[in-house]
C-alpha positions in Angstrom: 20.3 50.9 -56.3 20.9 49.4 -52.9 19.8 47.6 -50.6 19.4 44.3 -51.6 20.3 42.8 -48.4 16.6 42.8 -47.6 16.0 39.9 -50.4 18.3 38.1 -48.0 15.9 36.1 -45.3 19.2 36.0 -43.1 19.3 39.7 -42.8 15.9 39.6 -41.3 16.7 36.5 -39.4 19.7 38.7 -37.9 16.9 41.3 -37.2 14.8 39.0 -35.0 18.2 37.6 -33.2 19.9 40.7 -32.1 15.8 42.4 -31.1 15.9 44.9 -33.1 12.5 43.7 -35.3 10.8 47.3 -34.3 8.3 46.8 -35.9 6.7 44.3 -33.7 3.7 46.1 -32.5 2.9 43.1 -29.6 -1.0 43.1 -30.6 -2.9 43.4 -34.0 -2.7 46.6 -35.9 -5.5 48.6 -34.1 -6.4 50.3 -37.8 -7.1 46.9 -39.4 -8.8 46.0 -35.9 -10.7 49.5 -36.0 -12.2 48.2 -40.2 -13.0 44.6 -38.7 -15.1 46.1 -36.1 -17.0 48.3 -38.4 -17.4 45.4 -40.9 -15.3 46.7 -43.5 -13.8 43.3 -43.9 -16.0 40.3 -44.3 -14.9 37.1 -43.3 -13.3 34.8 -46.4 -10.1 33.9 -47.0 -7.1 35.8 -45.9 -3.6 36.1 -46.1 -1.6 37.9 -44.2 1.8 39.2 -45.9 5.1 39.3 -43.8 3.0 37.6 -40.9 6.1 38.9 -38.3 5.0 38.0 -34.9 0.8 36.8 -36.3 -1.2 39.4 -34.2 -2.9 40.2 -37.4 -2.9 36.8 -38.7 -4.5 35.6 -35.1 -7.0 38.5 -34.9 -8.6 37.8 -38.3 -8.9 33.9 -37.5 -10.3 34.4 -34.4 -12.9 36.5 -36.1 -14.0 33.6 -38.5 -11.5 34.1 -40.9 -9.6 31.2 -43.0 -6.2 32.7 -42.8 -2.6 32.2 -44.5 0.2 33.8 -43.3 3.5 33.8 -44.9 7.0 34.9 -44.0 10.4 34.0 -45.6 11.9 34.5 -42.1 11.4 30.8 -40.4 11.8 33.2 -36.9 8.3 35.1 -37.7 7.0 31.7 -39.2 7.4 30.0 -36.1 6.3 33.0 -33.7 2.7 33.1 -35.8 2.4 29.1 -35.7 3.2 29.4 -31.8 0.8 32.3 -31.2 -2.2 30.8 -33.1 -1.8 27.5 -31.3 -1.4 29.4 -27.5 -4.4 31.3 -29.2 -7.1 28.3 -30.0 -7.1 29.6 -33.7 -6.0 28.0 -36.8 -3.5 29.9 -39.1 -1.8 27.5 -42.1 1.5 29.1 -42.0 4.3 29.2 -44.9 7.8 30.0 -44.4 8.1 30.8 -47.7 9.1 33.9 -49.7 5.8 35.9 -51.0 7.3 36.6 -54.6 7.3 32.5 -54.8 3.6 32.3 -54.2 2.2 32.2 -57.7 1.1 30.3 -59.3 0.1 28.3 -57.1 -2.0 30.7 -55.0 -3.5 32.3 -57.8 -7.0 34.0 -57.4 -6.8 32.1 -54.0 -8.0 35.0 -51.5 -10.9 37.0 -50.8 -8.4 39.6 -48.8 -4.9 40.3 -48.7 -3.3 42.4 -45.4 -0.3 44.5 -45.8 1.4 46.2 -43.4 5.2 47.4 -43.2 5.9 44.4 -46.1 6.5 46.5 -48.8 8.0 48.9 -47.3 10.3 46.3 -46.6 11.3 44.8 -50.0 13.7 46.4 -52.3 12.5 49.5 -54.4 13.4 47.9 -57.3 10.8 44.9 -56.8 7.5 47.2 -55.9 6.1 46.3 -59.3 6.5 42.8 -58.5 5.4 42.9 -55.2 2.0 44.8 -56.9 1.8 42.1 -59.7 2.1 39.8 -57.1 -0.7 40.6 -54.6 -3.3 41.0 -57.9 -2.2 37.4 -58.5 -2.9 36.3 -55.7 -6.3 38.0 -54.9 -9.3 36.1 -55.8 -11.7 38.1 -58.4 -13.8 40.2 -56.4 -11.2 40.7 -53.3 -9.7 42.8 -51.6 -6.5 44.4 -50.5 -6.6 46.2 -47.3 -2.8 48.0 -47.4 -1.3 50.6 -44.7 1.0 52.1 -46.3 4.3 53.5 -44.0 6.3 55.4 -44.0 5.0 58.7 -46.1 8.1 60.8 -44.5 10.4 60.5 -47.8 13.4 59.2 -46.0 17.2 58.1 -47.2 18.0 54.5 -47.3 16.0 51.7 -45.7 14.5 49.7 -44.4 11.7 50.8 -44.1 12.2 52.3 -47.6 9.9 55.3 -47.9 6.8 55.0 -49.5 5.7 57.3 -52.4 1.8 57.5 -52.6 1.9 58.3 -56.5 3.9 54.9 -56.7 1.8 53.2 -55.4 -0.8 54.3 -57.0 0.7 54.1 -60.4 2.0 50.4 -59.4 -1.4 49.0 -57.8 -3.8 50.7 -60.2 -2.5 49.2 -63.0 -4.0 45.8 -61.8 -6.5 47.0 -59.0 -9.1 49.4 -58.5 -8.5 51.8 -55.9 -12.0 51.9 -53.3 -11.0 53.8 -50.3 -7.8 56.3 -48.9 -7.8 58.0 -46.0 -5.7 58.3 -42.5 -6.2 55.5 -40.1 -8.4 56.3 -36.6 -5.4 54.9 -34.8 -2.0 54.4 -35.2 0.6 53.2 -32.9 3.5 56.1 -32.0 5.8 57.1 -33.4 4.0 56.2 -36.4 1.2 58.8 -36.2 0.6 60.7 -39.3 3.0 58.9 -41.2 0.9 55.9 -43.0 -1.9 56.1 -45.0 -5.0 53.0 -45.0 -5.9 51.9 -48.6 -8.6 49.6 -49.6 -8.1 48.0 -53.3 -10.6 45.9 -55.1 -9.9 43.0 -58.0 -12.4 43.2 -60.8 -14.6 40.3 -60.6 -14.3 39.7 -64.4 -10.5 40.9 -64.8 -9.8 41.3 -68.8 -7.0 39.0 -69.7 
């Protein structure tokens, strides 16, 4: 399979240099704004996956959460650390890679926000990435995943996303809560992502 550039933090580095990071939104994800506002997300601790430019990362602290956010890009690491300090809010940011986590953050998180990460990593690596984010939830947590993009492209990235996949992958370590189409999404991305909410067995079976 290829694709393995993307395992590469220079080729996202490269990304961020030359302006083509697209996926930049310039504000938080209005569908994980839209579940904050109805209280779908309690405050706890967070951590934000792929932090990019920290909208998300910002949003959640300013709303009482005690946030992470970790990119293996140093670019994105240093946009969110700027943003949250221009903000008033405090983010403990890690340029780090995600997979490299554990264990060290294990069960450390009462919610984990995805968004255009795993669409990101290599194909090859989505079982890890699942493993990954289980680990890293604390008992009891939650995942709040919007998954893009559901249009069953060529190539990547983003690498399309296969709903049974995912399924398959994250249900073999969490329990599926809540699918359904976001109330917004930013254009072009409009019926093409899907909002998941995941829950981590409070007594997992070892």
């Amino acid at each position: 399979m290829t694709g393995e550039h993307v395992n590469d933090p220079a080729f996202w580095e490269e990304r961020y240099r030359t302006g083509t990071d697209g996926w930049d939104l310039g504000a938080p994800t209005p569908a994980f704004v839209d579940l904050l506002d109805a209280d779908m997300l309690p405050p706890g601790r967070a951590l934000v996956l792929g932090t990019g430019a920290g909208w998300d990362a910002v949003e959640l602290a300013r709303r009482g959460f005690r946030v992470t956010a970790v990119d293996f890009a140093a670019h994105a690491a240093d946009r969110t650390g700027a943003l949250a300090l221009d903000s008033g809010v405090e983010v403990t940011v890690l340029h780090q890679d995600l997979f490299t986590l554990l264990p060290a953050h294990l069960n450390s998180f009462d919610l984990v926000l995805e968004y255009v990460t795993y669409c990101a990593v290599h194909p090859g690596r989505r079982g890890e990435f699942a493993r990954t984010v289980a680990g890293l939830l604390a008992p009891g947590g939650t995942l709040a995943a919007l998954f893009f993009p559901l249009d069953g492209r060529e190539g990547g990235p983003p690498f399309a996303v296969d709903m049974n996949e995912v399924q398959r992958l994250f249900g073999a370590w969490l329990n599926l809560v809540a699918l359904f189409p976001p109330s917004r999404s930013v254009s072009p991305r409009r019926g093409r992502e899907i909002m998941t909410l995941w829950r981590k067995e409070t007594n997992p079976q070892p």
